[in-house]
N, C-alpha and C positions, 0 to 999 in steps of 0.2 A: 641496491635499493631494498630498505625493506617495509612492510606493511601499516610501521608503524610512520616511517619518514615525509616529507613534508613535498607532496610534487612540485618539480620542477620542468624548464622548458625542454631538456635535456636528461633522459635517466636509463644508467646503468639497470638491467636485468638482470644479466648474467654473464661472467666473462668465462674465456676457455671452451670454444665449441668444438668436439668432435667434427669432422670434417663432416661425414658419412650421417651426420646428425642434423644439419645446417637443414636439407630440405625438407625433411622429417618436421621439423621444428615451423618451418613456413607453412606446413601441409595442417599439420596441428591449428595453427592459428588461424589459417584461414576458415577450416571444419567448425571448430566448435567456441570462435570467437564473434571473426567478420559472419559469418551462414547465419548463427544462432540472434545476430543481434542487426542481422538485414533491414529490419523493420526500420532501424534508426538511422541510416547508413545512407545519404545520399544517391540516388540513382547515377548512375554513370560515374561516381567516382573513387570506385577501390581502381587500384591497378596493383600489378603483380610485374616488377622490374630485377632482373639477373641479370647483374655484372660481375665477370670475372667470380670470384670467389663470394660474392655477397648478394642476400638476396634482400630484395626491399620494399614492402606491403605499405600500400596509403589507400586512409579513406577518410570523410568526411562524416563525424557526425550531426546529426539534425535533431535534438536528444528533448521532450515537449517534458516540459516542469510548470505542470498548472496554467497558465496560459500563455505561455514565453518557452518557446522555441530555443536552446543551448546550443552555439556550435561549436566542433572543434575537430581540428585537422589533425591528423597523426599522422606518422610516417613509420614506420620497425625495421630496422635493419636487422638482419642475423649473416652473422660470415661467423669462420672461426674464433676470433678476438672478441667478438662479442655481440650479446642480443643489446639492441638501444631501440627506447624510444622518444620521441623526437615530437613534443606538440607545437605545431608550428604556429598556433597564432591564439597562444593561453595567455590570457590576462589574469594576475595574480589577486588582481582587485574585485575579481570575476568570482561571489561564493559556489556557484553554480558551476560555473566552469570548474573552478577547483574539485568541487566534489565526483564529477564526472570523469575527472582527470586522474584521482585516485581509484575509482572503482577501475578504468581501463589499466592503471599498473596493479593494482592488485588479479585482477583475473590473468594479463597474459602470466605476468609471474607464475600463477597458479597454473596454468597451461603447459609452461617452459620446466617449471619444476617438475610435473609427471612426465612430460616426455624425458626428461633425464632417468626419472628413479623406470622409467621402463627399459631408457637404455641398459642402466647400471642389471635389472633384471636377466638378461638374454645377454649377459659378458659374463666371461670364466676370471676371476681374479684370482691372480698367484702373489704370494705376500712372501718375501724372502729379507732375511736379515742376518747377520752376520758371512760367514765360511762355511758351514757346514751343512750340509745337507739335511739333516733333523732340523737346524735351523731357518725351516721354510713350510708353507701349505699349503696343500690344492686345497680347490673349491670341494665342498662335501666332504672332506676327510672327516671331519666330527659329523654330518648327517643320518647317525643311527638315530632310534627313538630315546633312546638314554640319554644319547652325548644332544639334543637340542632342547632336553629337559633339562639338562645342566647347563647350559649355556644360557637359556632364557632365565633359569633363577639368579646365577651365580654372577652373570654382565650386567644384570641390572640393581636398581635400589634394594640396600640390603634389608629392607623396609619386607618385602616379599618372602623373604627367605623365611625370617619372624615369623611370617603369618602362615606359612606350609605348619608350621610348626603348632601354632595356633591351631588350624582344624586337626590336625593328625593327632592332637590329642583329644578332642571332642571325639572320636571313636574311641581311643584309646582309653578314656575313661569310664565306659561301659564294658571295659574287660579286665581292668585290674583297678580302677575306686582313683581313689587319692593318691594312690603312689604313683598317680600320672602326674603329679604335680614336679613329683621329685625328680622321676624320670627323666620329663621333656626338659628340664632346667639343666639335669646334666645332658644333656643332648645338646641343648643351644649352647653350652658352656665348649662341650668340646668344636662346634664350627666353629665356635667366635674365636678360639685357640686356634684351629689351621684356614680359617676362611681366607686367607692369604696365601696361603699352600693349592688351597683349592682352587681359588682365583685363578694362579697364575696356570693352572692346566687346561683352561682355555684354549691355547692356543699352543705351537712351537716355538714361534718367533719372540724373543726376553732380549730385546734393545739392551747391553750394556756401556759401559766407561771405555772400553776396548772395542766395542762394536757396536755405537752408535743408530747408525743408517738402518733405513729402514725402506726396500723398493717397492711399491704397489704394481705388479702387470697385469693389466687389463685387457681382454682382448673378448672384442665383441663378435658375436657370433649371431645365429638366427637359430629359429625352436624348431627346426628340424634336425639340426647338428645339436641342439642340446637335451632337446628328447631322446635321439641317439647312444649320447653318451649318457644318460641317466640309466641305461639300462647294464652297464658294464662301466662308471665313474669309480668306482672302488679300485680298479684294476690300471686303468687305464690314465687317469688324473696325478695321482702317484708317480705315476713314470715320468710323465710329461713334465711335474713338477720338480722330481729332481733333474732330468736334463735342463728345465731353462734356469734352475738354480747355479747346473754349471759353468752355464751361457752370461748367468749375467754377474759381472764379477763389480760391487759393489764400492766406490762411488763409479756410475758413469757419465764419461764427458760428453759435453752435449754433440763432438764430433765424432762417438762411437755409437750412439742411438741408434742411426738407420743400421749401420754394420750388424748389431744386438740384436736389431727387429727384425731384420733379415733373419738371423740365424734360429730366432725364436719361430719366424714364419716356418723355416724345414721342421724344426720339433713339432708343430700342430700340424703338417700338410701330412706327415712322417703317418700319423697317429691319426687320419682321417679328422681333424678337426678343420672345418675352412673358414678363410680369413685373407685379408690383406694388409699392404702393408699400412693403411691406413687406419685399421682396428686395432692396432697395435697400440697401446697408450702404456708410459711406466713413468710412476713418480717417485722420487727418493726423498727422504725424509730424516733431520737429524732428530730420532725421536726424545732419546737421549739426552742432547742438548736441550731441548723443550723442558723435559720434566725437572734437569739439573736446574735450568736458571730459575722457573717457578718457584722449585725447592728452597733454592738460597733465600728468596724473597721470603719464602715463609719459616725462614731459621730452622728449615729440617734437610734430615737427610735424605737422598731422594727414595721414595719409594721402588720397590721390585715390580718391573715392567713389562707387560704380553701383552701381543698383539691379537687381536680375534679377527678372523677372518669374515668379518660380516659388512657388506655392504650398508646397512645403517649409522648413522653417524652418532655415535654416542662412545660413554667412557661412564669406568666407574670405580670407584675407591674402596676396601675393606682392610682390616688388621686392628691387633688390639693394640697396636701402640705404633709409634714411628718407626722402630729398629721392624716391627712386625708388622708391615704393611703392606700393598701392594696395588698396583694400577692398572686398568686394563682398559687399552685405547682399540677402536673401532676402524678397519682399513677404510668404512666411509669416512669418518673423522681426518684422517691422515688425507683422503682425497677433495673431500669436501670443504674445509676450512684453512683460511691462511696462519700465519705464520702465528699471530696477534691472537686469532681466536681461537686456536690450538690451544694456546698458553691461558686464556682465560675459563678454557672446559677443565683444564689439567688445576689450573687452581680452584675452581669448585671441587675436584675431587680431592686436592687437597685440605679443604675446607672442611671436609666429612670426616679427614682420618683429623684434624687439628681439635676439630670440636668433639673426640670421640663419639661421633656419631651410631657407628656398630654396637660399643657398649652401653650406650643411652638407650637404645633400642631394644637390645639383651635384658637390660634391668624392666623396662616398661614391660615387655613381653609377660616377663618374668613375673612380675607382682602380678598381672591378669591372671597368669594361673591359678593364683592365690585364690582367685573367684569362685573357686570352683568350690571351695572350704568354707567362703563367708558369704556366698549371694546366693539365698534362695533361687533366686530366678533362672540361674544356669540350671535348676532340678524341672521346675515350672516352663519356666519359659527357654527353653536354650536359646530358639531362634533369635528373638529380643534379645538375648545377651550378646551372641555373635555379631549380630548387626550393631550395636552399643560399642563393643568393646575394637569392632573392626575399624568403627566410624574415628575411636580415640585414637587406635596406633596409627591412622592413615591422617590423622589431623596434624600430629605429632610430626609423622613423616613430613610435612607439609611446611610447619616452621624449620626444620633440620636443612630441608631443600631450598629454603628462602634466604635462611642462615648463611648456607653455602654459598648461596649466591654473593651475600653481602661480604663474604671472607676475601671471597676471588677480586671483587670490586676493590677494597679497601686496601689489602696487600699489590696488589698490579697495579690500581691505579688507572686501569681504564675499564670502566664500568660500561660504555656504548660498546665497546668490541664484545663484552658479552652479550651484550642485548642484541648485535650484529649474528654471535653463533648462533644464540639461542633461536632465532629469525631461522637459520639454516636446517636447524635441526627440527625445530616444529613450524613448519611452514601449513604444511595440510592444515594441523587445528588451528592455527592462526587464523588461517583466512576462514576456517570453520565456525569459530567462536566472534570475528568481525562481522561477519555477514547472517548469522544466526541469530536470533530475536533472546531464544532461550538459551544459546550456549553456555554465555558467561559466568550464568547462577550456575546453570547445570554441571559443569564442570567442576565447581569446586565440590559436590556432591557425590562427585565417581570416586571411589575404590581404589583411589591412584594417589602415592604417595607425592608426587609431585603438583604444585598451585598448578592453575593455568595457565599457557605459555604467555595467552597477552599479558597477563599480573605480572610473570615475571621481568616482560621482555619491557613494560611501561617501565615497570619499577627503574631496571636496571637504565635505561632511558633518560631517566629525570635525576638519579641517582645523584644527590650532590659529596662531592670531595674535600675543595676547597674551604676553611675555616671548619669543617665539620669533623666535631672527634669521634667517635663509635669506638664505647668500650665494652658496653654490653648488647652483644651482636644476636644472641638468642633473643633477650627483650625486645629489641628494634626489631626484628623478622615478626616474632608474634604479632607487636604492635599490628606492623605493615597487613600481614596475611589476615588479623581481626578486619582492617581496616577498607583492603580488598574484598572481603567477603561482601561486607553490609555494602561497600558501593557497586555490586552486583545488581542487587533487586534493584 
């Protein structure tokens, strides 16, 4: 279910529940759902019902809209399989009910979605791919001050990169003149040359043709064992990490798991880390096969692929040409997203290397500098220039990101499965920019190479296929992202 979808009597949350997670998740809803919204809630009838593995919150609301009273019943299941909500007596002909009906699935959503990313928070994730031992990584192995400045510039939109570039010469212009023009131009010239090299050192883990797979293990912990090891994680995560690299020998069958999780249990018990066997979670993944079949679709070869070990769900694309590319997938991505939407984040970042996107970006960048030679105002007014010239590459960024999107749709051919990821991965500002008066304007306004999630996620939503040809995929995004904008205000 996602925030944009149309309520029904019956709705998916979220499937796959941590066991350890299930009451957490009741305790949550009940606090800062049914507590927070008492007012409206019929006296005497929330109940709080556990059976066996599943627990299941009903109440009544009594909901006043001007002078008509709304009612409606709900029921929430959460077990392992899945969070469901359940309106037991919604009339679809009912606009009031309807709208009441979507603000309760959009909040527990909202509810259910932080209690995850909390879990995901207070879990040690180890990311293992291929044989070999290099080919794996603890949690914090990149956690110096360097290695999480390179990782936040280099995993995200290469839009950011450009613009380091940007202010670093605005200093650098008051100590050697104009030849910062020439300077930073070869400077962007040689990233845009190994940004792909650079990319891929990210991570350990490079999924290839021979070694596909790719294991997620998770194993959730409490912040007194991770404060613990935070103070000795360099020493000690490393070890742990090539022992369950040993442990877990890649594909495994789903009748070796517990055998695996046991074994993994002695390497954390080994190592002072606690846990059971129910914290234990590990997904495999043919990353591989994901990026190869997108690839075919888009008549390339597939890009050079790392794994970053970051609990956020994202991916992202650089190189100057296809032989010179490269893709770097997020072990939230891998955990987070099915099989479908996997494929459709992996062809947006296709979509970036197709449309030369990095070199589009290199050249804009590039003629800005030139500013610096023809526009009074960078000597007068710098500020006014930087905020001008920030506002153009980050607008720029914005059709490239729209673009993207429309590549991924039109090559795959399923345009709602993106609108599906996209839903996963921007969920907070979703529901931030729905329920906000000002978000919608506001946000196309932010310093953020990417449109707003709702822009994108409607877009991709209504996206038509059928009968429709799109051959010029940058005009059609401009179009759209003009046309986003003005229906803001």
């Amino acid at each position: 279910m996602t925030l944009e979808q149309t309520p029904s009597k019956q709705v998916l949350i979220q499937e796959n529940i941590p066991q350890e997670a299930v009451a957490g998740l009741a305790e949550s809803v009940e606090r800062y759902y049914v507590t927070a919204n008492s007012q409206y809630i019929e006296s005497g009838s929330f109940r709080h019902v556990e059976s066996r593995n599943t627990i299941e919150l009903y109440w009544k609301f009594n909901y006043p809209e001007g002078m008509v009273v709304v009612p409606l019943s709900i029921m929430l299941s959460i077990s392992q399989e899945a969070v469901e909500l359940n309106f037991l007596d919604l009339d679809k002909g009912n606009p009031s009910q309807m709208k009441l009906c979507s603000r309760a699935i959009d909040d527990i959503q909202s509810i259910v979605w932080q209690v995850m990313q909390n879990a995901k928070l207070s879990s040690l994730y180890f990311v293992i791919g291929g044989k070999e031992d290099e080919n794996s990584e603890a949690p914090g192995e990149r956690n110096s001050l360097p290695g999480k400045i390179l990782k936040r510039l280099f995993s995200g939109n290469s839009t950011n990169v450009f613009l380091i570039f940007m202010l670093f010469s605005f200093g650098l212009f008051f100590i050697i003149g104009i030849y910062t023009v020439f300077v930073l131009i070869a400077f962007q010239l040689v990233y845009l040359v190994f940004a792909d090299r650079i990319q891929l050192n990210l991570g350990n883990v490079h999924p290839t043709k021979d070694h596909p797979l790719v294991t997620i293990v998770s194993v959730r912990s409490d912040r007194e064992t991770l404060k613990a090891l935070s103070s000795y994680a360099k020493k000690i995560l490393p070890e742990i990490r090539t022992e369950i690299t040993k442990t877990v020998q890649i594909p495994i069958t789903a009748p070796d798991k517990i055998g695996v999780k046991d074994k993994i249990l002695q390497i954390l018990s080994k190592h002072g880390v606690r846990a059971n066997l129910n914290d234990i979670e590990m997904i495999t993944r043919n990353v591989y096969g994901v990026v190869e079949r997108v690839s075919e679709k888009f008549h390339r070869d597939p890009p050079r692929i790392v794994i970053a070990n970051s609990l956020v769900s994202n991916a992202s694309a650089t190189g100057i040409s296809t032989k010179h590319s490269s893709i770097m997938i997020t072990a939230g991505s891998l955990e987070d997203l099915n099989e479908a939407e996997l494929e459709s984040v992996v062809g947006h970042e296709l979509g970036h290397i197709k449309g030369h996107d990095p070199t589009i970006l290199f050249a804009v960048t590039s003629l800005e500098f030139f500013g610096y030679l023809w526009f009074p105002i960078f000597l007068t007014e710098p500020l006014i220039y930087f905020v001008l010239i920030f506002g153009a590459i980050f607008s720029i960024g914005k059709v490239l990101e729209t673009r993207a999107d429309t590549e991924s749709a039109i090559t795959l051919g399923y345009p709602q499965t993106m609108a599906s990821a996209l839903t996963k991965i921007g969920l907070r500002q979703l529901y931030h920019e729905k329920y906000s008066p000002t978000a919608k304007l506001l946000d196309w306004f932010q310093f953020d190479p990417h449109p707003p999630i709702y822009f994108r996620i409607e877009r991709m939503s209504e996206f038509k296929l059928d009968g429709h040809e799109y051959k010029h995929t940058f005009l059609i995004s401009l179009r759209d992202c003009i046309k986003g904008f003005i229906s803001a205000f």
